[in-house]
MOPAC internal coordinates of N, CA, C and O (Angstrom, degrees):
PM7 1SCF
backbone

  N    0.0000 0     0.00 0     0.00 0    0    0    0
  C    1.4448 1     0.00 0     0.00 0    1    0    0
  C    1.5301 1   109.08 1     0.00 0    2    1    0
  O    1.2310 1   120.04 1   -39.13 1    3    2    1
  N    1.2461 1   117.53 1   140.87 1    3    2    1
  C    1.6052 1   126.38 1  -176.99 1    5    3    2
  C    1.3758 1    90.40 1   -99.60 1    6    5    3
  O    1.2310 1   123.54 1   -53.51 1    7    6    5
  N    1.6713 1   110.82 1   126.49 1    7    6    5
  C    1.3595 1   140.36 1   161.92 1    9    7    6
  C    1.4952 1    96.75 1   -84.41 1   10    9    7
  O    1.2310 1   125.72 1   -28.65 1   11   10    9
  N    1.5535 1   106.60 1   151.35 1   11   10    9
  C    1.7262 1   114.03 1   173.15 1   13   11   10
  C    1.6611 1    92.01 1  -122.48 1   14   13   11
  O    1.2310 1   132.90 1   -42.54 1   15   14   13
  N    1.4017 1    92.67 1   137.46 1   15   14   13
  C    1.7467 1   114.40 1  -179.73 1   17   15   14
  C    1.4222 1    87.15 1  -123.16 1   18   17   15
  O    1.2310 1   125.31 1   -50.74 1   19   18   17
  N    1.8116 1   107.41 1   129.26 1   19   18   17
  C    1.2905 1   115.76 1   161.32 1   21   19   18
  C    1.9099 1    96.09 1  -115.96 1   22   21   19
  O    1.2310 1   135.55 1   -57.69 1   23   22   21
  N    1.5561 1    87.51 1   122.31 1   23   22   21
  C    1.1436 1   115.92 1  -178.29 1   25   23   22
  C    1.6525 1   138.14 1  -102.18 1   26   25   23
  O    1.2310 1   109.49 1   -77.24 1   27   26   25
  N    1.2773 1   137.31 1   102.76 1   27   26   25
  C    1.9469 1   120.65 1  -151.72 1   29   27   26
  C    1.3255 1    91.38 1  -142.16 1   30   29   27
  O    1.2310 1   124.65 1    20.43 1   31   30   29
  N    1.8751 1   108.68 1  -159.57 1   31   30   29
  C    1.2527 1    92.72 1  -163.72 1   33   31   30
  C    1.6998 1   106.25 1  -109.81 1   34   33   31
  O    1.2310 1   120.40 1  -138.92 1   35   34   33
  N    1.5373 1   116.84 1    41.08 1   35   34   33
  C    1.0876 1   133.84 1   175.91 1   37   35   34
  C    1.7758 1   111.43 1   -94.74 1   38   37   35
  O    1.2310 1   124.04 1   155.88 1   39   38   37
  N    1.1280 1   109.86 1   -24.12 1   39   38   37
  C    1.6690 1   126.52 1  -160.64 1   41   39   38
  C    1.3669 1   114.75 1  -148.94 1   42   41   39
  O    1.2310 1   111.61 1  -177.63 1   43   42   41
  N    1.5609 1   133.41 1     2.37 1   43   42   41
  C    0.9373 1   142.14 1   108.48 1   45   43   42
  C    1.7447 1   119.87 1    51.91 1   46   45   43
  O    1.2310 1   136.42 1    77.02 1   47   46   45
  N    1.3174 1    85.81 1  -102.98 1   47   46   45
  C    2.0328 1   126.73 1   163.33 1   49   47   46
  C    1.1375 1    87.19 1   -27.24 1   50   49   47
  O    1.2310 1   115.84 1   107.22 1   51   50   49
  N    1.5885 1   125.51 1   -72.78 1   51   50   49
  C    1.2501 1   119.43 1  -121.30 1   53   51   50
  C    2.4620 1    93.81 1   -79.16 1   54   53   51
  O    1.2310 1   127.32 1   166.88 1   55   54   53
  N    1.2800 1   103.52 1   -13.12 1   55   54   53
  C    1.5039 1   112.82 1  -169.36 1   57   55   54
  C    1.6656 1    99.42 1  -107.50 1   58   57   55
  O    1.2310 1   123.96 1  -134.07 1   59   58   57
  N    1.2187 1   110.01 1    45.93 1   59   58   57
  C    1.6498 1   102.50 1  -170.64 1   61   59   58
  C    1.7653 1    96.62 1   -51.49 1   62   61   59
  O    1.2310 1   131.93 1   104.58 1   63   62   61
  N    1.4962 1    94.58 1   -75.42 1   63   62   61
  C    1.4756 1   114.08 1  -164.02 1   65   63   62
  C    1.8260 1   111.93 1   -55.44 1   66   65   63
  O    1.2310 1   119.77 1   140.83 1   67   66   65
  N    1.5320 1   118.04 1   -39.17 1   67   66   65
  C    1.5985 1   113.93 1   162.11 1   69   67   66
  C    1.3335 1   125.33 1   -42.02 1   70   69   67
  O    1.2310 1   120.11 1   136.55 1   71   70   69
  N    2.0440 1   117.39 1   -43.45 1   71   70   69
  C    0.8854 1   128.99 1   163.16 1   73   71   70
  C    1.4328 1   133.06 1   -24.61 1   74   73   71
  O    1.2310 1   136.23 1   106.41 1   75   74   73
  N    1.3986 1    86.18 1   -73.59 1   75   74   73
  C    1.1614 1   107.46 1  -171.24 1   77   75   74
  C    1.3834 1   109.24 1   -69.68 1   78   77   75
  O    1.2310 1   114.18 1   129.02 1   79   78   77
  N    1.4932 1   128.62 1   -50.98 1   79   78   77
  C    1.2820 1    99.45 1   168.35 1   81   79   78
  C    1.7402 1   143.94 1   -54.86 1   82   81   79
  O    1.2310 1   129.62 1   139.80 1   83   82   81
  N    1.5698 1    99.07 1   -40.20 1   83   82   81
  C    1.4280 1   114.64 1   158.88 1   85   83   82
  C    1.9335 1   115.57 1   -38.87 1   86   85   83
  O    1.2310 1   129.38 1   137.39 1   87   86   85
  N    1.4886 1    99.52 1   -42.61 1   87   86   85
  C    1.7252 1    90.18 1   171.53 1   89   87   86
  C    1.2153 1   107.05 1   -78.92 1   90   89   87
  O    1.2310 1   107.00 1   172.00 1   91   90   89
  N    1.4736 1   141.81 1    -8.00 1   91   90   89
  C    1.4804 1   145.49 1  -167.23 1   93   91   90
  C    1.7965 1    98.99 1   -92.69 1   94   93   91
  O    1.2310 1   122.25 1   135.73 1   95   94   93
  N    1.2672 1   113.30 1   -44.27 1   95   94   93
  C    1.6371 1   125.10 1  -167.54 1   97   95   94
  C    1.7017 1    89.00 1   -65.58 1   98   97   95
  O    1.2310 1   133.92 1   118.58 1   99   98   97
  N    1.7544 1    90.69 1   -61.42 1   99   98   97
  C    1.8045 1   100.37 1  -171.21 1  101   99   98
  C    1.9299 1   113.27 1   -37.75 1  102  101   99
  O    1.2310 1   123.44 1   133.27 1  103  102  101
  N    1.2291 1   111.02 1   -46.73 1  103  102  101
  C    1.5358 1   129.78 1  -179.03 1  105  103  102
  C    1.8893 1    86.50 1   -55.17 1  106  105  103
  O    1.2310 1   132.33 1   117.75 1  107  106  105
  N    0.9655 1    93.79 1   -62.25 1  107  106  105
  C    1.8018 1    88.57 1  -149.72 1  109  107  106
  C    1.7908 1   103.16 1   -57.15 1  110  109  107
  O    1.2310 1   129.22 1   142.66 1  111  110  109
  N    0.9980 1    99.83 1   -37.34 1  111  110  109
  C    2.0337 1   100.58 1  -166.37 1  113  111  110
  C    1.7657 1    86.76 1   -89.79 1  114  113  111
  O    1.2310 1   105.22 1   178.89 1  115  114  113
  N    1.5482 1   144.96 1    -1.11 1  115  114  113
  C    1.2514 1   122.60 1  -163.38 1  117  115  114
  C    2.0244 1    95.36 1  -121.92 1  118  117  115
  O    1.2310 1   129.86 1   174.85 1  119  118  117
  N    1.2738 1    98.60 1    -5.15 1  119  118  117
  C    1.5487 1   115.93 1  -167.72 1  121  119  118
  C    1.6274 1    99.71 1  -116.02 1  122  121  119
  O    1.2310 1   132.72 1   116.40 1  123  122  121
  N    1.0412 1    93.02 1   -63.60 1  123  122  121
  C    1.7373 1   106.49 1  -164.46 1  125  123  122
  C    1.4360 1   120.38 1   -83.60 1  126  125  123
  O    1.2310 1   126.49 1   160.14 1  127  126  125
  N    1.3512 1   105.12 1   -19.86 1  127  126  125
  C    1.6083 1   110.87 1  -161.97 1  129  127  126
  C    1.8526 1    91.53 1  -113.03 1  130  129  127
  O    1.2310 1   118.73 1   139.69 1  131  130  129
  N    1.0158 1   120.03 1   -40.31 1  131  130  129
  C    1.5365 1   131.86 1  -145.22 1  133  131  130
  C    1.9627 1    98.49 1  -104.32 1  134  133  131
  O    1.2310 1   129.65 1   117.05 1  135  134  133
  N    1.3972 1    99.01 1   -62.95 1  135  134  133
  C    1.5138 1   116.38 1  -176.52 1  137  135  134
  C    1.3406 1   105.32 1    93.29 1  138  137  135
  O    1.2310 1   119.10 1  -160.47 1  139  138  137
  N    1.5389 1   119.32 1    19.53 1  139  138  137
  C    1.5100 1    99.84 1   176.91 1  141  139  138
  C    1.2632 1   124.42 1  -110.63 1  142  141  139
  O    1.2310 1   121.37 1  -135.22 1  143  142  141
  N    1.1486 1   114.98 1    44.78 1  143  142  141
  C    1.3663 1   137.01 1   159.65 1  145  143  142
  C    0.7329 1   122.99 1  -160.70 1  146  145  143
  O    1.2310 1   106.11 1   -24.84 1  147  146  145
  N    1.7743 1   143.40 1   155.16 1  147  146  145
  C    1.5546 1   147.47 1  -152.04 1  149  147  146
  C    1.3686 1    92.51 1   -96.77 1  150  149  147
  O    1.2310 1   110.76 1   -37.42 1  151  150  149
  N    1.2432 1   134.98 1   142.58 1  151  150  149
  C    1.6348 1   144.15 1   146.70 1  153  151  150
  C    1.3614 1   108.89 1    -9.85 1  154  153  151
  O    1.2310 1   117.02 1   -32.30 1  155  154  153
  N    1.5223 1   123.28 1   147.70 1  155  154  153
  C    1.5966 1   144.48 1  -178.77 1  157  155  154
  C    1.2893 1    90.90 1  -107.54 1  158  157  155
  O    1.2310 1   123.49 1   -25.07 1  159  158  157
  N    1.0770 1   110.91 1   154.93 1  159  158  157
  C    1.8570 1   120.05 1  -164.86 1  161  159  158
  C    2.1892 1    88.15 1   -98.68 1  162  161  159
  O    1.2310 1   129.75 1   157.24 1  163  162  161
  N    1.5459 1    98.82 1   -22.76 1  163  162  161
  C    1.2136 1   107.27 1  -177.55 1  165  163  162
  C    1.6499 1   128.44 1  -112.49 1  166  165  163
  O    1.2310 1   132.14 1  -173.75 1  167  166  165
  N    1.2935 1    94.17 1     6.25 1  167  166  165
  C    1.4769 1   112.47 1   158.42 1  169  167  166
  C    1.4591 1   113.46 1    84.28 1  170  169  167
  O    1.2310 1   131.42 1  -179.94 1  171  170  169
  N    1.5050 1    95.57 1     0.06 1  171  170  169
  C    1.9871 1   103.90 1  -175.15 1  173  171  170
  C    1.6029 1   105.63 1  -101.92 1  174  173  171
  O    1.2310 1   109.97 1    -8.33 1  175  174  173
  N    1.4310 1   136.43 1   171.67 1  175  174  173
  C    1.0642 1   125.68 1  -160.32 1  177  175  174
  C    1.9153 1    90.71 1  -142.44 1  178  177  175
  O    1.2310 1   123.92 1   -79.87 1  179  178  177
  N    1.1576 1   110.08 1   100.13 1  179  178  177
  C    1.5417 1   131.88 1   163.89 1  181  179  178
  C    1.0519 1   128.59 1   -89.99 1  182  181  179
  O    1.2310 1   111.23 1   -25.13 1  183  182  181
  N    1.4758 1   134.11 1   154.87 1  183  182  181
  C    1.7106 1   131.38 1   158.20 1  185  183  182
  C    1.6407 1    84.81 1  -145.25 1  186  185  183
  O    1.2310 1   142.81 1     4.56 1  187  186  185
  N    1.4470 1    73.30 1  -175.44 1  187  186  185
  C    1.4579 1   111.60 1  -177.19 1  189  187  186
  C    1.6840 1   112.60 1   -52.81 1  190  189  187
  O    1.2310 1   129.11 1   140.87 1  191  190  189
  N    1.3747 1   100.05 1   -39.13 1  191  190  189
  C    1.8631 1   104.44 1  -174.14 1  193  191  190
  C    0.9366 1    89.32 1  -111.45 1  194  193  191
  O    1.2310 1   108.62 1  -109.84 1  195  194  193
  N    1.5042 1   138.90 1    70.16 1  195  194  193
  C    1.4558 1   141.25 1   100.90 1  197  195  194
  C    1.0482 1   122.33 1   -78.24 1  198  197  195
  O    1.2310 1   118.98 1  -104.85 1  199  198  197
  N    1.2022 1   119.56 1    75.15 1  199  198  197
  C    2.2765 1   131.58 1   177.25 1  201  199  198
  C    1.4521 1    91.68 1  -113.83 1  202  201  199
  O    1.2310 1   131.90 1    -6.08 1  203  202  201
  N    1.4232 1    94.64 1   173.92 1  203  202  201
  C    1.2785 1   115.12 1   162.38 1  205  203  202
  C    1.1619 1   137.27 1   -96.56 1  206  205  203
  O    1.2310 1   123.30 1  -135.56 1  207  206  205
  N    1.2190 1   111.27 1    44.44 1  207  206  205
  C    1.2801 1   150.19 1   140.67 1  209  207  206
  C    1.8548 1   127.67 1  -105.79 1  210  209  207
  O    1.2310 1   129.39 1  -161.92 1  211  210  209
  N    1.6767 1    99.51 1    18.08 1  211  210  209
  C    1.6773 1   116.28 1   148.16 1  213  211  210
  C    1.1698 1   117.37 1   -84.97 1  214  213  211
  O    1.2310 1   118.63 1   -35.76 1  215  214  213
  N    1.4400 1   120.22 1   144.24 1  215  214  213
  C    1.5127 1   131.73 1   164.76 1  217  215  214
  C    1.8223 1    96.38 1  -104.10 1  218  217  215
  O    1.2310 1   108.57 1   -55.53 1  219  218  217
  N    0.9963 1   138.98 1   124.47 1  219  218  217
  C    1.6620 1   144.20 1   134.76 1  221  219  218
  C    0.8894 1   114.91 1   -85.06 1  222  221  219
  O    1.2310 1   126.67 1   -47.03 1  223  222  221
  N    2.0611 1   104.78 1   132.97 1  223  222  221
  C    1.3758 1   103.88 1   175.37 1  225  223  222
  C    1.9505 1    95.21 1  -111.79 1  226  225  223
  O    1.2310 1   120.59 1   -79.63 1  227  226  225
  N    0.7540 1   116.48 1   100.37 1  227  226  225
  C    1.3440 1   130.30 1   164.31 1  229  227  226
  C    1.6694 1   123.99 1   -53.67 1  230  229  227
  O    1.2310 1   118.77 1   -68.87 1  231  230  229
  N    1.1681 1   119.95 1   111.13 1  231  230  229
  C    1.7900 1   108.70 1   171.19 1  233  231  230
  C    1.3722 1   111.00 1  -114.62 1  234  233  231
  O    1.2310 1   128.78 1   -45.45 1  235  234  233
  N    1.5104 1   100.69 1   134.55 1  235  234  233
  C    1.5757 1    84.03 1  -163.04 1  237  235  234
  C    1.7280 1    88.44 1  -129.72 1  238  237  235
  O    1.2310 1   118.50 1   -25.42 1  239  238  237
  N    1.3200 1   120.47 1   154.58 1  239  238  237
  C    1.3811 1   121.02 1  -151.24 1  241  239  238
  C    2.0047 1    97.10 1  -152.63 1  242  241  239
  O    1.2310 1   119.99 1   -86.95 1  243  242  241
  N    1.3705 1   117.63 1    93.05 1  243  242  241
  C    1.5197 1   120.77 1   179.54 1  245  243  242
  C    1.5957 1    96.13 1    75.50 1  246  245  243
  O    1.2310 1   122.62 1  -137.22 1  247  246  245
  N    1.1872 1   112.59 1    42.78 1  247  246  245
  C    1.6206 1    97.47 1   168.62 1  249  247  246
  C    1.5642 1   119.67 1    75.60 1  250  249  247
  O    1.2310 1   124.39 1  -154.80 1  251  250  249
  N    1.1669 1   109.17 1    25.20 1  251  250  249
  C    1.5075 1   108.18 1   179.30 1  253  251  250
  C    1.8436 1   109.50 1  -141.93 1  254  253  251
  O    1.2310 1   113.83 1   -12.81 1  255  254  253
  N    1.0301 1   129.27 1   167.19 1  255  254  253
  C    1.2287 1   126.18 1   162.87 1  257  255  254
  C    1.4946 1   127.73 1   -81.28 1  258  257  255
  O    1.2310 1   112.09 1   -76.06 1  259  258  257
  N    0.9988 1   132.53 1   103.94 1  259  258  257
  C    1.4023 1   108.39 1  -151.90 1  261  259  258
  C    1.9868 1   110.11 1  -114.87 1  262  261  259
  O    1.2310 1   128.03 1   175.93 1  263  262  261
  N    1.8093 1   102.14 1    -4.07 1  263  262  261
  C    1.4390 1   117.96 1  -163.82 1  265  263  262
  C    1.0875 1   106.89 1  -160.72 1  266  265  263
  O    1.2310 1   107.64 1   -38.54 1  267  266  265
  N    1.2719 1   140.67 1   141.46 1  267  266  265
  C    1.6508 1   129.81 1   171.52 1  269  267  266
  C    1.6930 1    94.53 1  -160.32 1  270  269  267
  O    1.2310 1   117.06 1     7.74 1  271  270  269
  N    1.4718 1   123.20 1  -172.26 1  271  270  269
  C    1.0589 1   146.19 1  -138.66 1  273  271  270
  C    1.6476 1   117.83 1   160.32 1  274  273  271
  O    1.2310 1   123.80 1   -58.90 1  275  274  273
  N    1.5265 1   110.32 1   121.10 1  275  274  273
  C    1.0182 1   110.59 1  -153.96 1  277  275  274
  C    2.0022 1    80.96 1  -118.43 1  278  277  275
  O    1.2310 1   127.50 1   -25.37 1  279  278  277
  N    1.7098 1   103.17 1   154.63 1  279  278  277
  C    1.6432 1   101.15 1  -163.16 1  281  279  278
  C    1.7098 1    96.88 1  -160.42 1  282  281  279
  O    1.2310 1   130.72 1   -78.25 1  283  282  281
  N    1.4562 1    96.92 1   101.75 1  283  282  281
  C    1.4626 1   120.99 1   173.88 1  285  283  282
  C    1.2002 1   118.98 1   -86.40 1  286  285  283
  O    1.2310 1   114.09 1   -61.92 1  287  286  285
  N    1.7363 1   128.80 1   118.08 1  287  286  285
  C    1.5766 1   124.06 1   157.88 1  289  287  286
  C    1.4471 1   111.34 1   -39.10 1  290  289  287
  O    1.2310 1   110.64 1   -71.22 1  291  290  289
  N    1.2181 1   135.20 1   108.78 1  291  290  289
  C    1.5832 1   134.42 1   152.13 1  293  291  290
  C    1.0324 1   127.96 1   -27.47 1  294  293  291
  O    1.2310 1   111.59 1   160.86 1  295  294  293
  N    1.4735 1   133.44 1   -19.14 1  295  294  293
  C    1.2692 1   165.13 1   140.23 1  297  295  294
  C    1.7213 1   111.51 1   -22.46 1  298  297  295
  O    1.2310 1   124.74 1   127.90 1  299  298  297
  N    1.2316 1   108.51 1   -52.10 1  299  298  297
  C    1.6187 1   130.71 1  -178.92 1  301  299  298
  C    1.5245 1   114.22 1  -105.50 1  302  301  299
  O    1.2310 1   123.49 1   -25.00 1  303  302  301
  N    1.0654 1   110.91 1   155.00 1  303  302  301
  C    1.5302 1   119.36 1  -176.19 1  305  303  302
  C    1.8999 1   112.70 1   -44.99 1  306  305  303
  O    1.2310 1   122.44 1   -47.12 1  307  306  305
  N    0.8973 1   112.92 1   132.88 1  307  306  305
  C    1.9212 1    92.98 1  -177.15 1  309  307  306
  C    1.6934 1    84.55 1  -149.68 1  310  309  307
  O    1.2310 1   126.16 1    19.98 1  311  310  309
  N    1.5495 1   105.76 1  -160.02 1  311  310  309
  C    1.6650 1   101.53 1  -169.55 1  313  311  310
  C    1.5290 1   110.23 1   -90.54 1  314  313  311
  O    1.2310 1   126.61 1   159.77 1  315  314  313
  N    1.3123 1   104.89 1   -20.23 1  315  314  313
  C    1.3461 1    85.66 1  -163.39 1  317  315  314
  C    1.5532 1   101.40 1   -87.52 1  318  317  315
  O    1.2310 1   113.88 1  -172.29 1  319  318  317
  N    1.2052 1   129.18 1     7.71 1  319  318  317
  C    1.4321 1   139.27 1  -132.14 1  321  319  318
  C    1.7460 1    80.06 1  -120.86 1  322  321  319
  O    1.2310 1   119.76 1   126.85 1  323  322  321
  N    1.1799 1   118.07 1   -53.15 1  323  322  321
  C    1.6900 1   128.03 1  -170.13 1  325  323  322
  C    1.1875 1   123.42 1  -116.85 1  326  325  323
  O    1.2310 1   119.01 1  -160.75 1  327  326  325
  N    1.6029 1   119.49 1    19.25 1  327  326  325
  C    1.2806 1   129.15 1  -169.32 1  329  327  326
  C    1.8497 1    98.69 1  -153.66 1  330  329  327
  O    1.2310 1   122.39 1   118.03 1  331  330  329
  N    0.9831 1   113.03 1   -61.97 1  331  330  329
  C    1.5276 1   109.74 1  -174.96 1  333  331  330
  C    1.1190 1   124.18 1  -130.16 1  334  333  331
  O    1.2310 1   124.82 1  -140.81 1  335  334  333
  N    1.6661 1   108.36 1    39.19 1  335  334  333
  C    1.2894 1   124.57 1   158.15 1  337  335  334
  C    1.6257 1   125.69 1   -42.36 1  338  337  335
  O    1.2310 1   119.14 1   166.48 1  339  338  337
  N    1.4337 1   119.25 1   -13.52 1  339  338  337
  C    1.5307 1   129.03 1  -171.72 1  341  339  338
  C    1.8885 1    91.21 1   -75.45 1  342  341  339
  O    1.2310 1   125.94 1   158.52 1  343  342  341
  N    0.9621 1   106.19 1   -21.48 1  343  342  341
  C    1.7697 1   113.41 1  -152.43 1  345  343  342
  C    1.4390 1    78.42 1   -78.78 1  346  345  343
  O    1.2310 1   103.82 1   176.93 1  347  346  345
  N    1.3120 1   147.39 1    -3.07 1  347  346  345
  C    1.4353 1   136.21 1  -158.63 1  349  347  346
  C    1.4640 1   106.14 1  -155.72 1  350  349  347
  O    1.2310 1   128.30 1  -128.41 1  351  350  349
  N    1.5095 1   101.62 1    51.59 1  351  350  349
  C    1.3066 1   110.85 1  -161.96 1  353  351  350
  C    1.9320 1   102.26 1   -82.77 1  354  353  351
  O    1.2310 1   126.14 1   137.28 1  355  354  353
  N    1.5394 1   105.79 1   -42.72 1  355  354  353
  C    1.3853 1   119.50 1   174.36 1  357  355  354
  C    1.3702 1   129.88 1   -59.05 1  358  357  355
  O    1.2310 1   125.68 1   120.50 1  359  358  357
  N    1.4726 1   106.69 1   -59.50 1  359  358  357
  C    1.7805 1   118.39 1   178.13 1  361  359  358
  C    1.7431 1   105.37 1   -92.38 1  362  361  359
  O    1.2310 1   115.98 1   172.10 1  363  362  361
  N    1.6049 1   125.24 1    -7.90 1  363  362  361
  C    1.3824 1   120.35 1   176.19 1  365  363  362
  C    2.0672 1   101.47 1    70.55 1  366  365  363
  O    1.2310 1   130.37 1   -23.21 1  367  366  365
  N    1.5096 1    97.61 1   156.79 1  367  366  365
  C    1.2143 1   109.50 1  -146.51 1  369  367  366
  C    1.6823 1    95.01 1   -95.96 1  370  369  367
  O    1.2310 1   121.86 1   -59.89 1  371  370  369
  N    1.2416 1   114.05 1   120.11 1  371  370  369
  C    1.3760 1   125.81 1  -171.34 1  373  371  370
  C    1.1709 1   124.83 1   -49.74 1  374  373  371
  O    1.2310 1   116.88 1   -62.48 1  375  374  373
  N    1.7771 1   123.55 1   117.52 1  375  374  373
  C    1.5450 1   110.37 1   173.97 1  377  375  374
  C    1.4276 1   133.62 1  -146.44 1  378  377  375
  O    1.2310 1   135.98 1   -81.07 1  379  378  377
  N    1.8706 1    86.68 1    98.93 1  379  378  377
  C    1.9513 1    80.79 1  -161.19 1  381  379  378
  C    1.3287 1    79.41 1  -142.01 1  382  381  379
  O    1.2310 1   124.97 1   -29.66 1  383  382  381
  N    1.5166 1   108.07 1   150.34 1  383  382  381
  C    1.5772 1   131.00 1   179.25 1  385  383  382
  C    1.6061 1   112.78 1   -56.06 1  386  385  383
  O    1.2310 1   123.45 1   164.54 1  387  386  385
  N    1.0095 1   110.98 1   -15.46 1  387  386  385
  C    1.4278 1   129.51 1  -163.11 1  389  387  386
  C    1.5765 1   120.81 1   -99.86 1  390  389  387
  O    1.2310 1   125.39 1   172.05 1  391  390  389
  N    1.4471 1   107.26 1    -7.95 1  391  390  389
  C    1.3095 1   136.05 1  -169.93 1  393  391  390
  C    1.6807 1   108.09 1  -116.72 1  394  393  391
  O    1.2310 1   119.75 1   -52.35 1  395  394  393
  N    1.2102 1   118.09 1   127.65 1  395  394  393
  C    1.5947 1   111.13 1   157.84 1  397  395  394
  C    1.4444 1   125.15 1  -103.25 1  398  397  395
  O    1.2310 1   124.95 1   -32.21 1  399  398  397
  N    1.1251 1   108.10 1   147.79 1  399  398  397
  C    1.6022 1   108.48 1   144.72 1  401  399  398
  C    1.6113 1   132.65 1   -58.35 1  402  401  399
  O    1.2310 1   106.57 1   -37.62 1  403  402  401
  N    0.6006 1   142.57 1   142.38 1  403  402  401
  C    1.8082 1   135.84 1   173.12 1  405  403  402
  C    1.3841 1   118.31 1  -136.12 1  406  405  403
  O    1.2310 1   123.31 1  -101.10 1  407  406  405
  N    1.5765 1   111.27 1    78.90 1  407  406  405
  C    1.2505 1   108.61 1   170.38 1  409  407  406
  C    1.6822 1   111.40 1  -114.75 1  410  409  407
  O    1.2310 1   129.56 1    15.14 1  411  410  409
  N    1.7308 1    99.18 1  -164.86 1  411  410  409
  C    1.4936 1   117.12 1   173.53 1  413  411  410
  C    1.8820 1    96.22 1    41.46 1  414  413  411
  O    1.2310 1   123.25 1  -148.68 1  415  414  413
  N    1.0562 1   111.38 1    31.32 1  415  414  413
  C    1.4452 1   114.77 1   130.94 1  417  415  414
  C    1.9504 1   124.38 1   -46.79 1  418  417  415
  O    1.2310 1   122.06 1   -42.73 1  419  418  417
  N    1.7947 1   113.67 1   137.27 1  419  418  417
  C    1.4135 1   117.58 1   172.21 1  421  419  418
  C    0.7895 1    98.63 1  -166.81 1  422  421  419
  O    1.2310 1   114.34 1   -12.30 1  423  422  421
  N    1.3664 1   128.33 1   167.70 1  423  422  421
  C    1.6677 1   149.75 1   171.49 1  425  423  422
  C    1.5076 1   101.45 1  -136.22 1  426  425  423
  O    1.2310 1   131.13 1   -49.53 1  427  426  425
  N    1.5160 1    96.12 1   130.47 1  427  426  425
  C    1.9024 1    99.30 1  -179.06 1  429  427  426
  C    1.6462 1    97.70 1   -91.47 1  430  429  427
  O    1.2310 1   117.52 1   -34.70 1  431  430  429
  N    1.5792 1   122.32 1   145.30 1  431  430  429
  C    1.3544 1   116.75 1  -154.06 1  433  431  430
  C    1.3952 1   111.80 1   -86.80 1  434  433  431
  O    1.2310 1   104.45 1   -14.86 1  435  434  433
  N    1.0676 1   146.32 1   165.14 1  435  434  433
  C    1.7553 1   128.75 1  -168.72 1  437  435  434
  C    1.6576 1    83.97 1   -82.08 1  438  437  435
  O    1.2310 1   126.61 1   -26.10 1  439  438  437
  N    1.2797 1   104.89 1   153.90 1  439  438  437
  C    1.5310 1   132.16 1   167.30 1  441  439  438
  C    1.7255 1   120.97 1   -79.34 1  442  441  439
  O    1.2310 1   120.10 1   180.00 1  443  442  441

């Protein structure tokens, strides 16, 4: 069964090692699987809207990470806000504290 860990930068600490793999999984399906980003010299997969002002929803299933989801207030800079704002050329690019972003979503595939 996949448990959901909501993860920020209050509790953090407490997911050192989930983290880190979740940025290791994130690298592989956002680098390796996707191609839309060049290789990490460190094998983890970062941008710019990784602050602490991210929410992760992490699912973790036998001790591993196996799904996550990354979830920005609209309020703060996020991607679509500083990257593909054209996509929201008509209704303008959403911004209320109350609203997220939801990207860098994946699922690692069963083996």
């Amino acid at each position: 069964m996949i448990t959901a860990h909501v993860v920020n930068a209050h509790n953090k600490h407490l997911y050192e090692n989930e983290f880190d793999e979740f940025l290791r999984r994130r690298h592989d399906f956002f680098v390796h699987q996707k191609h839309w980003r060049p290789p990490s010299p460190d094998g983890r997969e970062l941008d710019q809207f990784d602050t602490d002002a991210a929410t992760y929803l992490l699912g973790i299933e036998e001790g591993r990470v196996v799904t996550s989801a990354r979830l920005i207030p609209t309020s703060e800079p996020h991607m679509v806000s500083e990257v593909f704002s054209h996509m929201c050329e008509k209704s303008g690019v959403p911004r209320r504290p109350d609203w997220a972003e939801w990207t860098r979503t994946f699922v690692v595939p069963d083996k």
